[in-house]
C-alpha positions as CSV (number, residue, x, y, z in Angstrom):
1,X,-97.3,80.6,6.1
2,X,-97.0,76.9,7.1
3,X,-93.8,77.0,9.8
4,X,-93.2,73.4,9.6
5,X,-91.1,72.9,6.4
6,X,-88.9,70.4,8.6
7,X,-90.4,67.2,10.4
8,X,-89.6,67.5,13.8
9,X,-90.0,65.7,17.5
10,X,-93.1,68.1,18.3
11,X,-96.3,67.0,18.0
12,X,-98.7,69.5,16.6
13,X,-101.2,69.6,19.7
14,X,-97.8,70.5,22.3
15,X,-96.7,73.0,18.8
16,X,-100.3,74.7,19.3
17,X,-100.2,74.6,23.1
18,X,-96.1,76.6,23.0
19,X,-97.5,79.2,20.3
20,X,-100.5,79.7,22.8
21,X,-98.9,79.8,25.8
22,X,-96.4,82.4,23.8
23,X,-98.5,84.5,22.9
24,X,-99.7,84.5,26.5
25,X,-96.9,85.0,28.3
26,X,-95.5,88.1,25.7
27,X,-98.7,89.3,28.1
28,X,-97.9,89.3,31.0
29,X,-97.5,92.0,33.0
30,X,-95.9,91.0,36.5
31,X,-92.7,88.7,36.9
32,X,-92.5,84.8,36.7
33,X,-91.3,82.8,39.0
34,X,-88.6,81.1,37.3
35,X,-85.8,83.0,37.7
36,X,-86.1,83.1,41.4
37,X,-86.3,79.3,41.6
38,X,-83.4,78.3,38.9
39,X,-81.1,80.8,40.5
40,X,-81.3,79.5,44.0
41,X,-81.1,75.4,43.0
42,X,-77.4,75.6,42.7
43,X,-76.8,73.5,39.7
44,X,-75.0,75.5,37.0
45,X,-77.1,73.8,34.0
46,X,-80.2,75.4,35.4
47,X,-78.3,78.4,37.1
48,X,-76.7,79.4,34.4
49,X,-79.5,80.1,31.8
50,X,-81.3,81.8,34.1
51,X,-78.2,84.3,34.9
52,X,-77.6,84.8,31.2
53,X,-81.4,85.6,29.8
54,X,-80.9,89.3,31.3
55,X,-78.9,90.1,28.5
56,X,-81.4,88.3,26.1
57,X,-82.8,90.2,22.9
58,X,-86.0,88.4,24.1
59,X,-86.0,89.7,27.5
60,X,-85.1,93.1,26.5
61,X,-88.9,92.3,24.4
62,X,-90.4,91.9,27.7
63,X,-90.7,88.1,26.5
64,X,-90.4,85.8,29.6
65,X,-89.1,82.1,29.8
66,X,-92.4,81.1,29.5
67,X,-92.7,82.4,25.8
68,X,-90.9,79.3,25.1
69,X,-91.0,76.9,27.6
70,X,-94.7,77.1,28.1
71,X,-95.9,76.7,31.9
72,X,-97.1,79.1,34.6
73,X,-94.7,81.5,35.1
74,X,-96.7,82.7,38.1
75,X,-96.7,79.6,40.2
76,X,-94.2,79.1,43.0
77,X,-92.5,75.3,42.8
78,X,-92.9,72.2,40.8
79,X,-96.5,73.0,39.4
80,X,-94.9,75.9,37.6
81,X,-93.3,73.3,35.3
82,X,-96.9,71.1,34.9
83,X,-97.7,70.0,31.3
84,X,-101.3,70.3,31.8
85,X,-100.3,74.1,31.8
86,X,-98.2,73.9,28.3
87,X,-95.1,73.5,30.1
88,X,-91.9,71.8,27.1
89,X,-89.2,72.4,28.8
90,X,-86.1,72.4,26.7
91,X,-86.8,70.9,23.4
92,X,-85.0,67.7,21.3
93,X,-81.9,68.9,19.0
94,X,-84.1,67.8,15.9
95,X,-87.1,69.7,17.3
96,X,-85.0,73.1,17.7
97,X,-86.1,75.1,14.4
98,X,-89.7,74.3,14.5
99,X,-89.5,75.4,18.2
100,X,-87.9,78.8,17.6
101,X,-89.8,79.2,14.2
102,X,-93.2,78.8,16.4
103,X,-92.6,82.6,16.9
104,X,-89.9,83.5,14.1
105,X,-91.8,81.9,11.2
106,X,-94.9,83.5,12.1
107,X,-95.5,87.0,10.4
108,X,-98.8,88.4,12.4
109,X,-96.6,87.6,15.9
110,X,-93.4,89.1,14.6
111,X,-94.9,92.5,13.8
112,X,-95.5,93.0,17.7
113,X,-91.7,92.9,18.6
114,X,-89.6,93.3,15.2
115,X,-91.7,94.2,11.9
116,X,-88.6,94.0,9.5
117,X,-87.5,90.8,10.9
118,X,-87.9,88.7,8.4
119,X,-89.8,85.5,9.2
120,X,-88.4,82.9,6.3
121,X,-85.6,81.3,8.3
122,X,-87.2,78.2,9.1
123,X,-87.6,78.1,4.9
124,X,-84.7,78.8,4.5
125,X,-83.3,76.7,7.3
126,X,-85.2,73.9,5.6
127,X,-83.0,74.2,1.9
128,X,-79.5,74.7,3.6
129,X,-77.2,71.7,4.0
130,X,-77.9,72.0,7.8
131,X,-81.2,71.5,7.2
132,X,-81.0,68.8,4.7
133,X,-79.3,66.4,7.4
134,X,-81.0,67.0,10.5
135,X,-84.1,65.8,8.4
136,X,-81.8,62.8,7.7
137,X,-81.4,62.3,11.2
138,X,-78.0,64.0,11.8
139,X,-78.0,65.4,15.3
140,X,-74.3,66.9,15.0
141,X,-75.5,69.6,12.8
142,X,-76.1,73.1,13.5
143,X,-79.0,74.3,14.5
144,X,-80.6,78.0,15.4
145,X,-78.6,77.5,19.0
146,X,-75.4,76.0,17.4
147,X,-75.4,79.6,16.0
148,X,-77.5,81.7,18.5
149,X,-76.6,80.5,21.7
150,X,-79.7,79.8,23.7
151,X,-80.3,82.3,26.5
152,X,-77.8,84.8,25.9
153,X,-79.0,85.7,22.0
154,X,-77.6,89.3,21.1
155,X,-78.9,91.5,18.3
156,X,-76.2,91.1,15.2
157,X,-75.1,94.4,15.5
158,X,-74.0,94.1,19.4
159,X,-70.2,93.5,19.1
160,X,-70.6,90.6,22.0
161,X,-73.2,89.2,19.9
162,X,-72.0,85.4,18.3
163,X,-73.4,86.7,15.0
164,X,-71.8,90.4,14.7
165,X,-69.8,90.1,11.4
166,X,-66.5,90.1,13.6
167,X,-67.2,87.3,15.2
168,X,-69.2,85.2,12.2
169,X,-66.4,84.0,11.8
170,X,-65.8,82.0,14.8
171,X,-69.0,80.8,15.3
172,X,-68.7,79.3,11.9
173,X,-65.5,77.8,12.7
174,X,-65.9,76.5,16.2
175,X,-67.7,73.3,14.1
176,X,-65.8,74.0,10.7
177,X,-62.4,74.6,11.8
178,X,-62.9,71.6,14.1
179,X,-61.2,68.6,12.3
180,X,-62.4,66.0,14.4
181,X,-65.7,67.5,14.9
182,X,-66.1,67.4,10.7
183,X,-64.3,64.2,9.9
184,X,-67.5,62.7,9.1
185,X,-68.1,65.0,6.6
186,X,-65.2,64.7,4.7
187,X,-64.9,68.3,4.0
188,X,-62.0,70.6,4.4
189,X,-61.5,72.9,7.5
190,X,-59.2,75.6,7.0
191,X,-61.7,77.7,6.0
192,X,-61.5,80.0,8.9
193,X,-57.8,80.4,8.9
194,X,-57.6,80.9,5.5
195,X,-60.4,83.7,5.6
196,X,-58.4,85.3,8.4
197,X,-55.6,85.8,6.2
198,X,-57.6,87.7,3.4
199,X,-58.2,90.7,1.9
200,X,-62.0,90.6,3.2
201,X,-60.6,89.6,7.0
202,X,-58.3,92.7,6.5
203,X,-61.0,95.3,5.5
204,X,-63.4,94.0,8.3
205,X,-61.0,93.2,11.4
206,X,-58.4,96.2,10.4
207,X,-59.8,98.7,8.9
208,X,-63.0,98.1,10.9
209,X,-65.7,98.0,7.5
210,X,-68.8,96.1,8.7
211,X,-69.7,95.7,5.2
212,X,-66.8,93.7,4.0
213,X,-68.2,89.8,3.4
214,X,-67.6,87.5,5.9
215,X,-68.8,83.5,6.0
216,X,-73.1,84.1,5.9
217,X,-72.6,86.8,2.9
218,X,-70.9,84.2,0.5
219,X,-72.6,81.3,2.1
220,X,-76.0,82.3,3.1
221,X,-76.5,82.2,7.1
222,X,-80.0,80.1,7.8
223,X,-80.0,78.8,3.9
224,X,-76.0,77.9,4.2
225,X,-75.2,76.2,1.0
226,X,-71.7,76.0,-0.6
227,X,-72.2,78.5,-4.2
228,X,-72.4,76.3,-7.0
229,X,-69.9,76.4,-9.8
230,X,-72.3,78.0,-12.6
231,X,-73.3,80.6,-10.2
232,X,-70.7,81.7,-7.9
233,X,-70.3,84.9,-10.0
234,X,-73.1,86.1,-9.0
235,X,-72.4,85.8,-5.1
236,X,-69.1,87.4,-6.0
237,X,-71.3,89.8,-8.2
238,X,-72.9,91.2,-4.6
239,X,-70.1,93.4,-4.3
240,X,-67.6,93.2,-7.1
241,X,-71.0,94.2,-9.5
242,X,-68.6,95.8,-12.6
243,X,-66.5,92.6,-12.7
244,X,-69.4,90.7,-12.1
245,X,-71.2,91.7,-15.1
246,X,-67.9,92.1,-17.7
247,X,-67.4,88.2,-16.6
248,X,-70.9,87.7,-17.7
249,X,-70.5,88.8,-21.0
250,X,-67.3,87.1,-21.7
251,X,-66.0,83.7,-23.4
252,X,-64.6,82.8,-20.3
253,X,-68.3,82.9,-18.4
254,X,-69.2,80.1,-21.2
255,X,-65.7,78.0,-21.1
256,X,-65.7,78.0,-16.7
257,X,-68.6,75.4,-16.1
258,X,-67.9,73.0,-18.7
259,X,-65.1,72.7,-17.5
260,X,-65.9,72.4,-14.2
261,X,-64.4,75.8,-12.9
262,X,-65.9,77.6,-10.5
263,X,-65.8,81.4,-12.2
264,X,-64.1,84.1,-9.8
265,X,-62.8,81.4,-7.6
266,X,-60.4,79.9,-10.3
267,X,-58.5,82.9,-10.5
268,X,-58.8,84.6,-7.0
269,X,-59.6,81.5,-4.4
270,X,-62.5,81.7,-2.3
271,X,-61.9,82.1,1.7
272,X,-58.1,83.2,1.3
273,X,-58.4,85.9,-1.5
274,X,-55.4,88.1,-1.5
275,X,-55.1,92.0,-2.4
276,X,-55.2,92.5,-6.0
277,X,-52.7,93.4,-8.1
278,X,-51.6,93.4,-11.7
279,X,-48.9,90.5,-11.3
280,X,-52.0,88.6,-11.8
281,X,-52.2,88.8,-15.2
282,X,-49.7,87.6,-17.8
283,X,-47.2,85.1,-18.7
284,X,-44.9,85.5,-15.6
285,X,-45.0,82.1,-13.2
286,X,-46.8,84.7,-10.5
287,X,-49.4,85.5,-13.2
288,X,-52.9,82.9,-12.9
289,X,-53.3,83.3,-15.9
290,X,-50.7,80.4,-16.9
291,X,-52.4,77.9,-15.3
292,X,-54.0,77.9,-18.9
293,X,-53.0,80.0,-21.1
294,X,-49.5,79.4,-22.7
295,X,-47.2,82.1,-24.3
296,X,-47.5,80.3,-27.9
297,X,-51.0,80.4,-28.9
298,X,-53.2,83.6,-29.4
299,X,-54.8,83.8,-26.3
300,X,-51.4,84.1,-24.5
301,X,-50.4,86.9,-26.8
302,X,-53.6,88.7,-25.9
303,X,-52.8,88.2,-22.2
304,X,-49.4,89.8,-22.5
305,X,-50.8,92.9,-24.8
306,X,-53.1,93.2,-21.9
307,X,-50.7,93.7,-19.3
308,X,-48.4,95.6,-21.0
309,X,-51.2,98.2,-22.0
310,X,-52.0,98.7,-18.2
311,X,-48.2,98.6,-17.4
312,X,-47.5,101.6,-20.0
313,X,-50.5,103.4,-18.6
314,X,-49.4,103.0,-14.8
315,X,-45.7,103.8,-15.9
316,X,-46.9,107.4,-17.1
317,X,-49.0,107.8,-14.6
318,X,-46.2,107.0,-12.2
319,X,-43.9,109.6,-13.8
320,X,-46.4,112.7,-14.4
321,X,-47.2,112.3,-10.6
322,X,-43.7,111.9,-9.6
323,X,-42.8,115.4,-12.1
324,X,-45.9,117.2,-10.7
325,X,-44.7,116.0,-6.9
326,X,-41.3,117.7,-7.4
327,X,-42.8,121.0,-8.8
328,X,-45.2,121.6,-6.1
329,X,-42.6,120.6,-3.7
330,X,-40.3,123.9,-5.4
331,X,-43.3,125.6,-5.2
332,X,-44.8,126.0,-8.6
333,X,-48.4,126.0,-9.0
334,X,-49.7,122.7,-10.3
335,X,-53.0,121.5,-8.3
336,X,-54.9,121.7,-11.3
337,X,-52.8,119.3,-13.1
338,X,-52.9,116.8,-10.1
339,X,-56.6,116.9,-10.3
340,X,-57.0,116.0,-13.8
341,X,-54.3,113.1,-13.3
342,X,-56.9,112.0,-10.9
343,X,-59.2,111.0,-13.7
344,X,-55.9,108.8,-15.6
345,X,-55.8,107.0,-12.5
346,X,-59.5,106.5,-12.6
347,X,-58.7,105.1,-16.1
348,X,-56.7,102.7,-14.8
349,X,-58.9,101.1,-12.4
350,X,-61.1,100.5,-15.1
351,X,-58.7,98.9,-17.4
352,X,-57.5,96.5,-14.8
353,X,-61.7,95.7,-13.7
354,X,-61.4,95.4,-17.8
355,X,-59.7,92.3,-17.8
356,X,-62.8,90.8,-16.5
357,X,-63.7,90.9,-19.9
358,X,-61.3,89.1,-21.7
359,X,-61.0,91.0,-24.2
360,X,-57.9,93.3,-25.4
361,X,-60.2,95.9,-26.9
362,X,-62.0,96.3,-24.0
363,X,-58.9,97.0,-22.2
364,X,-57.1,99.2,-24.7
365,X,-60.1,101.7,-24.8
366,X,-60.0,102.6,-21.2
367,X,-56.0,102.3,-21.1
368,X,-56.2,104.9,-24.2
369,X,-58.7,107.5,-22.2
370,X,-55.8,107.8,-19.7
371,X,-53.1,108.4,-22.3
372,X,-54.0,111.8,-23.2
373,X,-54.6,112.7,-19.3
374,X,-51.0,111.9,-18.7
375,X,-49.3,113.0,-21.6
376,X,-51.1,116.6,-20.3
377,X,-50.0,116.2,-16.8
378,X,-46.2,115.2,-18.3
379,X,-46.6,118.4,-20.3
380,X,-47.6,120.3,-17.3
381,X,-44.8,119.1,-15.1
382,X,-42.2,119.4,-17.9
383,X,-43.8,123.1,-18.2
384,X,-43.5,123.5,-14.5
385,X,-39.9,122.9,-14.5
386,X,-38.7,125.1,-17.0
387,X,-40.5,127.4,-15.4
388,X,-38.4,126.6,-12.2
389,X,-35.5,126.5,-13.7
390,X,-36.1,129.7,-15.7
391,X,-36.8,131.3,-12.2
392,X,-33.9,130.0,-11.0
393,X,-31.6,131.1,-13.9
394,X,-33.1,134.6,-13.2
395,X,-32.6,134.9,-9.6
396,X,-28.5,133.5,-10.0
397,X,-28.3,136.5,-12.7
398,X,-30.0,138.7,-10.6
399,X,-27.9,138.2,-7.9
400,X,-25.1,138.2,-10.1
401,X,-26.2,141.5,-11.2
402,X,-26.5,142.7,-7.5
403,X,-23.6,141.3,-6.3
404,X,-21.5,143.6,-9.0
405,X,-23.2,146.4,-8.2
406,X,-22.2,146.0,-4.3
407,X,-18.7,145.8,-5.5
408,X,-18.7,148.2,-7.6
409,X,-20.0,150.2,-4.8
410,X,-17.8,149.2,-2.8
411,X,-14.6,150.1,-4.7
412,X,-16.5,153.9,-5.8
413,X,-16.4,154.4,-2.0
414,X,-12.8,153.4,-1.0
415,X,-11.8,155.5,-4.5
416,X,-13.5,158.5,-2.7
417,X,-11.7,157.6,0.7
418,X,-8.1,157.4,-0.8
419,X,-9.0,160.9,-2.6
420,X,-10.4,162.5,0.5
421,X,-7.1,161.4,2.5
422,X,-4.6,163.3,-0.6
């Protein structure tokens, strides 16, 4: 693999002498020296680094400063630090990803410390946006220790690490949510506020799901790129894969990038998408779908038939569940009849991923494999109340029946009393 994708500061002869006097150090058995000078000089840029690499996923490699900064890491002073000896120090902003991908773009050195690592970054680095303008001389842009902070880098999943998918977030926005920080890139940045108030913020931050996308899985992390209009279904597509794919097949996939929409985003927004719900579709002014469909044409008929096909479906589903709720709660047996009203409600889920497809068919045939479910469960419940009031009926005419019996007991005995007394 060729690590150099992006023309740095380094000069291949210091490159060579870092990757050798890496793989040297990685080596070493005793202690260097470094820490014990840098923590005693009393300046906080070179105390400070030194205090913070013992929480370092390097250093808990065994990898010492020297794996990076070249040098002698078992001289005492100055001659630690000779050049002679390989010694870089800290390296230029533009030099950065050829420095760390010395080690991180190199396959063979990788499988020593982390063989599923992968080792494409710098690649990768090279094609993203970030990449793109440091080679253009940029030195605002991030780089691997805008993102990894330098010193104190944390496995992703350590919660304290900058890159744990709870805090992707604000690494990303300490430059993009930064206004005067991006003005000279004339791009927007509430990005990270308006993430923080979706439905992916939500399942991630609340209800604790790791897996829920934040910034790097929409965006890419060392490729960053902005999705591209014709193909942002298919980062949506990572996750929402049955939408994904009806989308594909529909008129709509064609229609979207000539003119110039940007597929699932049109409807549902990017980095502020809201919960679902079925509001979403129709004519109503809450609906998306009138931002081009009107209520006089064909296609605007076919958008209401849709919604009212999932609304009848939910409607019954709503009222079996509510009959079947009330019968269990006067204690008639009905579980079974809940379960199968499980698979109506599974019906509906489809019918509303359906709409994906754009097509009333498609969502009339899973609507109409609900029906049947809750016309059975409506049947049951109807059953299971006639049988509750049939139990009900017999216990008043029971105790109807018992109650005459007492008093006609009753009045047999005080007839015996008065005859006894004569």
């Amino acid at each position: 693999m060729n690590p150099t994708p992006i023309r740095c500061g380094l000069s291949l002869g210091v490159a060579l002498a870092l990757a050798a006097a890496a793989s040297d150090a990685s080596a070493q058995a005793g202690p260097e020296s470094c820490v014990t000078c840098h923590l005693a000089l009393g300046d906080e840029r070179l105390t400070g680094p030194a205090q913070q690499y013992a929480t370092d996923v390097h250093a808990a490699k065994g990898l010492g400063c020297v794996a990076c900064h070249g040098g002698d890491g078992t001289a005492e002073g100055p001659e630690a630090m000779d050049p002679a000896k390989g010694f870089a120090g800290a390296p230029a902003r533009s030099a950065i990803p050829a420095f760390c991908g010395r080690c991180h773009a190199n396959a063979e050195f990788m499988k020593r410390y982390n063989p599923a690592l992968r080792v494409d970054q710098l690649t990768e680095y090279a094609s993203s946006v970030h990449g793109q303008l440091l080679r253009r001389g940029d030195q605002r842009v991030a780089t691997c220790t805008s993102c990894h902070p330098a010193h104190r880098i944390r496995p992703p999943s350590d919660p304290l690490s900058s890159v744990h998918p709870l805090r992707v977030v604000q690494t990303c926005g300490s430059c993009h949510g930064d206004s005067a920080y991006m003005a000279p890139y004339g791009i927007p940045t509430d990005q990270p506020e308006k993430y923080r108030q979706s439905v992916h913020w939500e399942a991630l931050s609340v209800r604790q799901d790791l897996s829920a996308p934040t910034c790097n899985d929409c965006h890419g992390n060392h490729g960053a790129a902005p999705p591209g209009v014709s193909w942002v279904g298919n980062t949506c597509g990572q996750c929402h894969s049955v939408q994904a794919d009806l989308f594909a097949r529909s008129l709509h996939a064609e229609l979207f990038p000539l003119m110039g929409l940007p597929g699932c985003v049109a409807c549902h927004g990017n980095h502020d998408i809201r919960r679902t719900d079925d509001t979403m579709l129709g004519l109503d002014t809450a609906a998306v779908c009138t931002r081009c469909h009107s209520p006089d044409t064909p296609s605007g008929e076919q958008v209401r038939a849709m919604r009212a096909l999932i609304d009848s479906l939910r409607r019954r589903i709503d009222s079996a569940g509510a009959m079947l709720t009330r019968a269990e709660r006067a204690g008639v047996e009905v579980s079974q009849a809940q379960f199968e009203l499980e698979s109506a409600r599974t019906a509906l889920i489809t019918a509303r991923a359906a709409v994906h497809a754009f097509a009333l068919a498609a969502v009339a045939k899973e609507v109409e494999a609900g029906l049947p479910v809750t016309d059975a469960a409506l049947a049951r419940g109807r059953e299971a109340l006639d049988e509750l009031r049939f139990r009900r009926t017999g216990l008043a005419v029971s105790v109807l029946i018992i109650l005459a019996l007492i008093t006609g007991l009753v009045l047999k005995i005080r007839q015996l009393e008065r005859q006894g007394v004569s």
